[in-house]
MARFI-174560 format. One record per residue (C-alpha): residue in three letters; x, y, z. Coordinates in Angstrom, 1 decimal. Layout:
<recs>
    aa       xx       yy       zz
   ala        X        Y        Z
...
</recs>
This chain:
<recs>
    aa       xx       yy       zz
   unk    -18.3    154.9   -104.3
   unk    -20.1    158.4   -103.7
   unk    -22.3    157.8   -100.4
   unk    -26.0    158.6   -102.1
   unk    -27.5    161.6   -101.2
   unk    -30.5    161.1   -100.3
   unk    -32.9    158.2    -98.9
   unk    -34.5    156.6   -101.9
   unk    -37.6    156.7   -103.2
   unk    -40.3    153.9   -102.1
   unk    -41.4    153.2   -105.7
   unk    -44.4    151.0   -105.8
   unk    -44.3    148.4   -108.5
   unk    -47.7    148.9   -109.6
   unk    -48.5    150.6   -112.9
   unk    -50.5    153.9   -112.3
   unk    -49.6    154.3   -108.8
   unk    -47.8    157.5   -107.8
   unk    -44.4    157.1   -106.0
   unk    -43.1    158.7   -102.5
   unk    -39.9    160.4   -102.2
   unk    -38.5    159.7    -98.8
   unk    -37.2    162.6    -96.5
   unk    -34.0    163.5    -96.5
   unk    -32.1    161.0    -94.2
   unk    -30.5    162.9    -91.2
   unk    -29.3    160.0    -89.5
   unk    -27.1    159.2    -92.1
   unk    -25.9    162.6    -92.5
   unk    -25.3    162.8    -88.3
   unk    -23.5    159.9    -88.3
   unk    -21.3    161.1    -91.5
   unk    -17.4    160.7    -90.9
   unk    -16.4    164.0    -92.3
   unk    -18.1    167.2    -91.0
   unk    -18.1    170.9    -91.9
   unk    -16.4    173.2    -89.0
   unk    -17.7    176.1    -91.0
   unk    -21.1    176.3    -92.6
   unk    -22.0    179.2    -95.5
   unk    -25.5    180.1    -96.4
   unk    -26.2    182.2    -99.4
   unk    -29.2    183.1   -100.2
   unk    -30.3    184.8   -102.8
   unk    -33.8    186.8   -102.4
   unk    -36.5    186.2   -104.7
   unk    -34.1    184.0   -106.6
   unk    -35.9    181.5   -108.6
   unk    -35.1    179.5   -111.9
   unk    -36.5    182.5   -113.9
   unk    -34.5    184.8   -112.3
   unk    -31.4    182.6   -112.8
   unk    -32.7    182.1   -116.4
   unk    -32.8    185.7   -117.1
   unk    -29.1    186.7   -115.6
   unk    -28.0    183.6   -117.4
   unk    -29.0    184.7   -120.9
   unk    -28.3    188.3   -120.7
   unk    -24.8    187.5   -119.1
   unk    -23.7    184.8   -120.8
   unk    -26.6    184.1   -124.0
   unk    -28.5    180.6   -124.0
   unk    -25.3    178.1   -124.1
   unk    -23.7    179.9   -120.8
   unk    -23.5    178.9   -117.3
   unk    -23.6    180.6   -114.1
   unk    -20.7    179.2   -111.9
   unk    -23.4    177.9   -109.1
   unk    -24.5    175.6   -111.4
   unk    -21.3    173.7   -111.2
   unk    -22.1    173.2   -108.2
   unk    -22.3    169.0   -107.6
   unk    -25.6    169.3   -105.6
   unk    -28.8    170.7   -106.7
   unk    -32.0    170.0   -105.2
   unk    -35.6    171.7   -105.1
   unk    -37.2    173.9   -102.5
   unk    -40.9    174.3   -101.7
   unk    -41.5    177.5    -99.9
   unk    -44.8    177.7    -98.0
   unk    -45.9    179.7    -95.0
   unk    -47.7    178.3    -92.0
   unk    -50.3    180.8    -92.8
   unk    -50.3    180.7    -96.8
   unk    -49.7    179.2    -99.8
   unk    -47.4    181.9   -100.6
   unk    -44.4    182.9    -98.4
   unk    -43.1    186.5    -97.5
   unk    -39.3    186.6    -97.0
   unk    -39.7    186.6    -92.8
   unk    -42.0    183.5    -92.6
   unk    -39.4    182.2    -95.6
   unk    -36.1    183.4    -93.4
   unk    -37.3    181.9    -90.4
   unk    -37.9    178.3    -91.8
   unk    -34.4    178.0    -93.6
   unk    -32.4    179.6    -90.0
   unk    -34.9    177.3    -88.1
   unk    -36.2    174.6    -89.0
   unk    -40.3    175.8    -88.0
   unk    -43.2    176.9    -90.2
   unk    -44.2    180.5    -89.4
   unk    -46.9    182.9    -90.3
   unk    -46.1    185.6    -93.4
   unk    -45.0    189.1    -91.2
   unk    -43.1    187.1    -88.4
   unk    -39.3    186.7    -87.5
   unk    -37.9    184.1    -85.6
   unk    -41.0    182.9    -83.6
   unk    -43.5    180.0    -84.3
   unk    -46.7    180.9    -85.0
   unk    -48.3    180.8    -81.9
   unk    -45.2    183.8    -81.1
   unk    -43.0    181.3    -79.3
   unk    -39.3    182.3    -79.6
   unk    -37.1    179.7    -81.7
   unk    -33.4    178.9    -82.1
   unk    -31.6    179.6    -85.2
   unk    -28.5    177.6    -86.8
   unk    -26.6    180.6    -86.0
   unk    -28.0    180.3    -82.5
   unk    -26.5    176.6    -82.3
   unk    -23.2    177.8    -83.5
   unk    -23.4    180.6    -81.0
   unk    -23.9    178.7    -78.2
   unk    -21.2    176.3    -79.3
   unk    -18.5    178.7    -78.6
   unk    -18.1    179.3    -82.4
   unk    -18.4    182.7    -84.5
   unk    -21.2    183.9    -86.5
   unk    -21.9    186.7    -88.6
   unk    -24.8    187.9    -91.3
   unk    -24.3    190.1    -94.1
   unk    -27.6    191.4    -96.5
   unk    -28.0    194.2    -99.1
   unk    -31.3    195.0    -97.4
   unk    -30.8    196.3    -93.5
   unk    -29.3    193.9    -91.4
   unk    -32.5    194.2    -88.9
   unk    -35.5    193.0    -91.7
   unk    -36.6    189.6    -92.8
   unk    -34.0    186.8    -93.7
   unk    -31.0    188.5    -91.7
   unk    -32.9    189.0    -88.7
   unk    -34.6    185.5    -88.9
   unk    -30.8    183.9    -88.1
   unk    -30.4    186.8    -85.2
   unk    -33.4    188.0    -84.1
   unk    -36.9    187.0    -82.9
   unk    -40.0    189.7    -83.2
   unk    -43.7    189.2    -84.1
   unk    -43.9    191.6    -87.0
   unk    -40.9    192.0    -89.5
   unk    -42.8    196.0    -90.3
   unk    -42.3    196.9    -86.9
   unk    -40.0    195.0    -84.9
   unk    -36.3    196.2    -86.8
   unk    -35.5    198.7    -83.7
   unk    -36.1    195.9    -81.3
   unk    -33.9    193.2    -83.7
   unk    -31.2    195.9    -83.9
   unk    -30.9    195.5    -79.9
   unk    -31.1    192.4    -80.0
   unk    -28.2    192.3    -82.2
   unk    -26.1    194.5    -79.7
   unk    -27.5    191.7    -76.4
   unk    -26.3    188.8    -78.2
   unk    -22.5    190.1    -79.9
   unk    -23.1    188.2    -83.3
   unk    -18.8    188.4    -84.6
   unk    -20.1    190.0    -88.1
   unk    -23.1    192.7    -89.1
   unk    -23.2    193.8    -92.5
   unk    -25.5    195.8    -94.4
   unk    -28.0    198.8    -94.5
   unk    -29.9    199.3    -91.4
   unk    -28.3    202.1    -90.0
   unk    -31.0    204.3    -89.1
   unk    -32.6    201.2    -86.7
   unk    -29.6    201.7    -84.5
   unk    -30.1    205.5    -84.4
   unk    -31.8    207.8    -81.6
   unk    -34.8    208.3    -83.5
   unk    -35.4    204.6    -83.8
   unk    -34.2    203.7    -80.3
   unk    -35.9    205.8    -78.0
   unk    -33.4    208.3    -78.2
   unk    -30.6    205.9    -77.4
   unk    -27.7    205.6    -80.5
   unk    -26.7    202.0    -80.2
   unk    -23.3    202.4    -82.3
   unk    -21.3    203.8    -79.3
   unk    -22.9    200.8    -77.6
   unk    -21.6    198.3    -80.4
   unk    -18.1    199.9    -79.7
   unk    -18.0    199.3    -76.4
   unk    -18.2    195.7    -76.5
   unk    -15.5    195.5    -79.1
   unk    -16.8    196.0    -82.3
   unk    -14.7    198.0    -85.3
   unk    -17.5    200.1    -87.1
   unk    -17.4    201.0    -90.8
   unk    -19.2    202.9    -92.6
   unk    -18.1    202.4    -96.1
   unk    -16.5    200.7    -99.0
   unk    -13.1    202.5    -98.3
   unk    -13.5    201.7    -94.3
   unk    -14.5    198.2    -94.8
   unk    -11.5    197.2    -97.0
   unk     -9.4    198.9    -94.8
   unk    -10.2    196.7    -91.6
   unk     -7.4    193.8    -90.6
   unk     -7.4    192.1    -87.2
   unk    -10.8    192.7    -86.1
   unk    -12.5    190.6    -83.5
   unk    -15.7    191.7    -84.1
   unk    -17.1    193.6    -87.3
   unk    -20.1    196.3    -87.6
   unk    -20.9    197.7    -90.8
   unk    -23.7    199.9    -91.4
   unk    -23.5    201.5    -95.1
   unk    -27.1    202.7    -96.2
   unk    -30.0    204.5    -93.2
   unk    -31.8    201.7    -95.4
   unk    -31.0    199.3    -97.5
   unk    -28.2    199.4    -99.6
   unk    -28.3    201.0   -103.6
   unk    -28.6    199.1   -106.4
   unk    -26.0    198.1   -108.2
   unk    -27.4    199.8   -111.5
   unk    -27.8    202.7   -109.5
   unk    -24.1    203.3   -107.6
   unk    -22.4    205.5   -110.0
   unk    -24.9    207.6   -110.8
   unk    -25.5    208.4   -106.8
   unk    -22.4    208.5   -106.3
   unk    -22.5    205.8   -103.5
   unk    -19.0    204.3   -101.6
   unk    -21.0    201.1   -100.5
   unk    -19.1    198.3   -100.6
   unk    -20.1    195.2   -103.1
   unk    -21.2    192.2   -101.8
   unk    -17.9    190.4   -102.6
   unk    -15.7    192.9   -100.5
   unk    -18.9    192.0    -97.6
   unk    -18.2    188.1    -97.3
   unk    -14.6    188.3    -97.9
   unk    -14.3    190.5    -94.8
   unk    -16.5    188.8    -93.3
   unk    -14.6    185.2    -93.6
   unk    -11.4    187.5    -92.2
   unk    -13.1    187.6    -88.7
   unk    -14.8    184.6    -88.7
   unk    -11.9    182.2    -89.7
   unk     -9.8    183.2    -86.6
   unk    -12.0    180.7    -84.7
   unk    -10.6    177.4    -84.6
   unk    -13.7    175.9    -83.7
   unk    -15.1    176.8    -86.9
   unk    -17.6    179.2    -87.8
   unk    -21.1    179.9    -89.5
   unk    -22.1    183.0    -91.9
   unk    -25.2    183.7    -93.9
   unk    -25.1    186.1    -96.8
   unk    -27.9    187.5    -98.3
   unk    -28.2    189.1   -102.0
   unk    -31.1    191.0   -100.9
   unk    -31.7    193.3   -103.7
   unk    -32.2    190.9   -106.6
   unk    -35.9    190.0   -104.4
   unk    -36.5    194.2   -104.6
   unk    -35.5    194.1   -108.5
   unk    -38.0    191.6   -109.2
   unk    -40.4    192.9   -107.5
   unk    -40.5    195.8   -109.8
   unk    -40.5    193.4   -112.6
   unk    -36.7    194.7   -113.5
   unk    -35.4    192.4   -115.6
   unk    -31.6    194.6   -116.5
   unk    -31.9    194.9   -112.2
   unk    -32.6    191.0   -111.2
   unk    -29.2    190.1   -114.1
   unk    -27.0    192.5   -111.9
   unk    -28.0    191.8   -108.4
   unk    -27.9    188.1   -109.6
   unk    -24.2    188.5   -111.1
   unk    -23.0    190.5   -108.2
   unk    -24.3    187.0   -106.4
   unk    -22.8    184.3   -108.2
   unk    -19.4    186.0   -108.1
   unk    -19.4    186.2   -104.7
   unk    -20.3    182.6   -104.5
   unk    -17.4    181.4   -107.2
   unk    -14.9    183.7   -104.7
   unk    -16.2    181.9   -101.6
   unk    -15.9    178.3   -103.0
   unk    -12.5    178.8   -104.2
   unk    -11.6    180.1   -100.6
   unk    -12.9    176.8    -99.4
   unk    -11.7    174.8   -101.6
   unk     -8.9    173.2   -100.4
   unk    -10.0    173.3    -96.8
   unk    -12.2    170.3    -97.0
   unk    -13.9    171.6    -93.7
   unk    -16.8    174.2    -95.1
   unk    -20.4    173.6    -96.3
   unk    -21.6    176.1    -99.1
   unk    -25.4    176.0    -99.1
   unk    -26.4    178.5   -102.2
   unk    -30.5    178.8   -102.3
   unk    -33.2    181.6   -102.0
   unk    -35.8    182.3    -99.8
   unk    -39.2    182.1   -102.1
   unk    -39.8    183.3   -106.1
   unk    -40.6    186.7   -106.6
   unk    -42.8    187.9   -110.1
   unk    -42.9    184.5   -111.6
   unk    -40.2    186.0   -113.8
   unk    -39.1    184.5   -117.2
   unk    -37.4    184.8   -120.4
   unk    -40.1    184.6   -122.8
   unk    -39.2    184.1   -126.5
   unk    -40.0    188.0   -127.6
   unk    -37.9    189.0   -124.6
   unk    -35.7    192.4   -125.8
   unk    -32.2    191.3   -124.3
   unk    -30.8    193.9   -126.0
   unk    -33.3    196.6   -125.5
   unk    -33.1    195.3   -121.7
   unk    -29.1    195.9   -121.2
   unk    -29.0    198.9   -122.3
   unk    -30.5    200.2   -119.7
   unk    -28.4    201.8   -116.8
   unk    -30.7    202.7   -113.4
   unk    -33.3    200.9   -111.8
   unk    -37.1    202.1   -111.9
   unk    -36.7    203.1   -108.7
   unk    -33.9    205.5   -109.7
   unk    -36.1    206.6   -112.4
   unk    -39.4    207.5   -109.7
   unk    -37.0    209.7   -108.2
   unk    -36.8    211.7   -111.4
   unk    -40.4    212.4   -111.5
   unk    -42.2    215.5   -111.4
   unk    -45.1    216.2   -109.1
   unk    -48.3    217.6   -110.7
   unk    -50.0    220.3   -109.3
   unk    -52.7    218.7   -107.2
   unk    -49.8    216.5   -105.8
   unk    -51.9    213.4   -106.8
   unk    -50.2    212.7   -109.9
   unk    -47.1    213.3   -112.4
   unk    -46.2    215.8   -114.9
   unk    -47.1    214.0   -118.5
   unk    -44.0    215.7   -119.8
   unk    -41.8    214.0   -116.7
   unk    -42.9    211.0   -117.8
   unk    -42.5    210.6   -121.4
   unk    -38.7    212.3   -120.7
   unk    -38.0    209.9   -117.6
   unk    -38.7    206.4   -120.4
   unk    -37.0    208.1   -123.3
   unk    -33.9    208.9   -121.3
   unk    -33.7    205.9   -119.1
   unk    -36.1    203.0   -120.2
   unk    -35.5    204.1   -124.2
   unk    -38.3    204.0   -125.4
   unk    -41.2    206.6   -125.6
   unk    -45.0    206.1   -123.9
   unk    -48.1    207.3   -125.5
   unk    -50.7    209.6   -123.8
   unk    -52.2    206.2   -123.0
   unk    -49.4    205.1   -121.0
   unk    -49.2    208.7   -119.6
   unk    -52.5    208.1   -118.3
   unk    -52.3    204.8   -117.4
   unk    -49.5    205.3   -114.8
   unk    -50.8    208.1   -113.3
   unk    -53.7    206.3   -112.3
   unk    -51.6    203.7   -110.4
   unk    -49.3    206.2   -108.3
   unk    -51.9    206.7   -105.5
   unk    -51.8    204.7   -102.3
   unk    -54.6    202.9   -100.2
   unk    -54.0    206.6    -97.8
   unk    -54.6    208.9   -100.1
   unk    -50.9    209.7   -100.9
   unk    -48.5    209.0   -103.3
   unk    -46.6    205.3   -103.1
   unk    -43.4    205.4   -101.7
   unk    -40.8    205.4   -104.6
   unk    -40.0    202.5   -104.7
   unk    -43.7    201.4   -105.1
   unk    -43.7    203.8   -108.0
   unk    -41.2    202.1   -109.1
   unk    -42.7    199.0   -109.1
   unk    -45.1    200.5   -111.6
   unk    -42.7    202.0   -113.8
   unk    -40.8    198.8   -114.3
   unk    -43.6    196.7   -115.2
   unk    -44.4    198.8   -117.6
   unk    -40.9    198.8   -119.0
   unk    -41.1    194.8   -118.6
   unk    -44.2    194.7   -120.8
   unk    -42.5    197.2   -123.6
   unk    -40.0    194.9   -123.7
   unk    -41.6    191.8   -123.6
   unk    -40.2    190.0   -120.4
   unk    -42.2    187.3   -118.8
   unk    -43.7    188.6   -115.1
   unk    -46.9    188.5   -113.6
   unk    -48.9    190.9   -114.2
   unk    -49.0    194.3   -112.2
   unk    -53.0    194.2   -110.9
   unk    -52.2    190.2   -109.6
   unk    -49.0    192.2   -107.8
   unk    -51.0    194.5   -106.3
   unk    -53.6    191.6   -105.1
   unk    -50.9    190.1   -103.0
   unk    -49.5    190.4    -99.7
   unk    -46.6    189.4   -100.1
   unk    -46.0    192.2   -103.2
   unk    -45.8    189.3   -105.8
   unk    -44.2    186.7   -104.7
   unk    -45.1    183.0   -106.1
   unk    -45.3    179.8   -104.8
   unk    -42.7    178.1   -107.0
   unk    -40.1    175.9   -105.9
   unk    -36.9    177.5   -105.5
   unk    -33.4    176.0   -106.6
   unk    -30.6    174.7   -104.0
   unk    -26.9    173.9   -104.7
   unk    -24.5    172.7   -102.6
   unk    -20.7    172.2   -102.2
   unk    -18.6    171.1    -99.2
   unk    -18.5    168.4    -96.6
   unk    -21.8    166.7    -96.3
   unk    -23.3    168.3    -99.4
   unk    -24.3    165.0   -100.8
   unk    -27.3    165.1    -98.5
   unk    -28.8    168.7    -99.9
   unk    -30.7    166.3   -103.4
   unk    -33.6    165.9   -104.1
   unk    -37.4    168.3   -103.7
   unk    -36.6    169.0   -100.3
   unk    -39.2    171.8    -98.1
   unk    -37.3    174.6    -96.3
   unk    -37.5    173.4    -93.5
   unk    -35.5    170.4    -94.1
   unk    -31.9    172.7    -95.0
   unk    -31.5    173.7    -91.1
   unk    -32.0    170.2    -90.4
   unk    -29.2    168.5    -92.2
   unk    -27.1    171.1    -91.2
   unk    -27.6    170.6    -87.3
   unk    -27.1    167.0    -88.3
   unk    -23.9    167.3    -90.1
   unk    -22.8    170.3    -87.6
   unk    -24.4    169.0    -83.7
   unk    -22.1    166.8    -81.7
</recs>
């Protein structure tokens, strides 16, 4: 009989009386007979049932799957902050490496600022091999929650980028180079550094796939983070997909006997939502779910490696609504972002050309705006300094208009720019799990309780 995942619920008998559901029970799962040597982590930014949702139905249509639901373990995540009711991706990152409650900003420190361990830490100091890979930089938020500890995610990259060099962490991939550059470090370039102590450096798809036999494995392929996958062929890019990432990745890491630990984040599918980009969240997510498939069937006839598949928070409340354009949605072929790029200043350098915009939608959203519309953007493109947003802010205005057009379900633009956090939501997130010990990731479970069973199943 399948040991029960999780420690039942105390169920009171009388009618009208709510009913607990028990923690997860880490005893059991320490004293479990068969352990994971190797422990996965995927997590997908942003990722919750809506975006899943919306992949799943322009991917597939309604009666379609993704292959992480076939997963045998599915639970439910609530995502709080120490400081809010509504997580950012470092106070998110932090609880699921650690185990502790942190304030929205911070990375890898409580919230008083006090330094904590990550999983990765634990394996670390076990002798074992670890690595991170993230379509973001390798030095922000969820990746440098697992490697890194500084107070403030906005300015503390440089200083997780060294940190990343002290400690030797097997595996680095990503964006991120420019935080390892002179102009970031003091005037110090940190790559000769990295190749000092060992590492093989790559720079690209074509590198990356050519590495065998490395020991350790550093590869930088963006100054920031990495393109969108909407937006590769158009720029041209020779960044590697996040399936070439973990499976290089696993090359290194396996060669330890011991056993290893990895997290791998699909960054980018967070940034798409964020811009309300529904054809952007379906390809970042499907980019993701093949990388998980690829993973699980590496494992699985090892019987020796925990897959934990989850995200961080929600981003954009996102959701297919019944009006929702699927078709008018796939045909598009960039991201917003892409699409702010193609704008033309207006004279006073405060605004856009009304002509740029109506030919920017009809070419790349495909559909035309009114003056209205015109008008109506333009009056959103100036930051709180006076300046125009950063792109991909604009773009964040551009795709929520295309959102609306096409009638996607996402919160709405003014309650986006009310947040800290950029939009994210409060709703629980989805977990599923495969592997040794698995059985024990059920239930609503809080972040925090994921790097507990896995130092239960994993500690000695």
């Amino acid at each position: 009989m399948k040991l029960k995942t999780i420690a039942l619920a105390t169920i009171t008998a009388l009618a009208g009386t709510n009913y607990v559901m028990a923690a997860p029970d880490f005893a059991q799962a320490q004293a479990e007979i068969v352990k994971p040597k190797n422990v996965i982590v995927f997590i997908g930014d942003g990722m919750g049932l809506g975006q899943l949702e919306i992949a799943r139905h322009m991917e597939y249509g309604k009666d379609g799957s993704h292959f992480i639901e076939s997963l045998p373990n599915v639970a439910l995540v609530k995502t709080y902050s120490a400081n809010n009711q509504v997580t950012d991706s470092a106070a998110a990152g932090t609880a699921i490496a650690t185990s502790v409650k942190t304030n929205n900003s911070a990375i890898g420190v409580d919230p008083q600022g006090v330094e904590v361990d990550s999983i990765l830490d634990d394996f670390q100091k076990a002798g074992r091999k670890v690595g991170v890979i993230s379509t973001n930089t390798v030095t922000d938020a969820t990746p440098a929650a697992f490697t890194a500890s500084v107070a403030d995610r906005y300015q503390g990259q440089p200083a997780a980028a060294r940190q990343m060099l002290e400690h030797e962490y097997d595996v680095l991939l990503g964006g991120g180079s420019k935080y390892f550059g002179p102009k970031k470090q003091d005037g110090v370039d940190l790559l000769p550094k990295f190749e000092d102590t060992g590492y093989t450096i790559v720079k690209d798809k074509d590198q990356l796939a050519a590495v065998k036999g490395a020991d350790k494995l550093l590869g930088l392929f963006n100054p920031t983070y990495m393109n969108y996958k909407l937006d590769r062929d158009d720029l041209n890019s020779n960044e590697p997909s996040l399936e070439l990432m973990t499976e290089k990745a696993i090359d290194v890491l396996k060669k330890d006997k011991d056993g290893f630990f990895l997290m791998v984040e699909g960054a980018r599918i967070d940034h798409a939502a964020h811009a309300a980009d529904i054809t952007g969240v379906w390809q970042e997510f499907m980019e993701f779910d093949r990388t998980v498939e690829q993973t699980v069937k590496w494992a699985k006839d090892r019987n020796d490696t925990l897959i934990v598949v989850l995200a961080d928070h929600e981003t954009m409340g996102l959701s297919v609504t019944e009006p929702m354009d699927i078709a008018g949605l796939k045909n598009i072929t960039v991201s917003p972002e892409f699409m702010a790029g193609k704008l033309v200043k207006a004279a006073d350098g405060k605004s856009f050309e009304p002509d740029s915009i109506k030919a920017i939608f009809k070419e790349y959203a495909g559909f035309e705006v009114t003056d209205e519309q015109v008008a109506e953007l333009n009056s959103h493109v100036m930051g709180k300094k006076g300046k125009l947003k950063y792109q991909y802010k604009l773009g964040w205005e551009i795709g929520s208009m295309v959102a609306a057009h096409y009638q996607a379900g996402a919160i709405d633009r003014a309650v986006r720019e009310a947040s800290s956090t950029g939009g994210h939501s409060a709703n629980m997130i989805p977990l599923f799990a495969t592997g040794p010990g698995s059985q024990y990731f059920e239930g609503v479970l809080n972040n925090t309780d994921v790097p507990k069973l896995i130092r239960s199943l994993t500690q000695k």
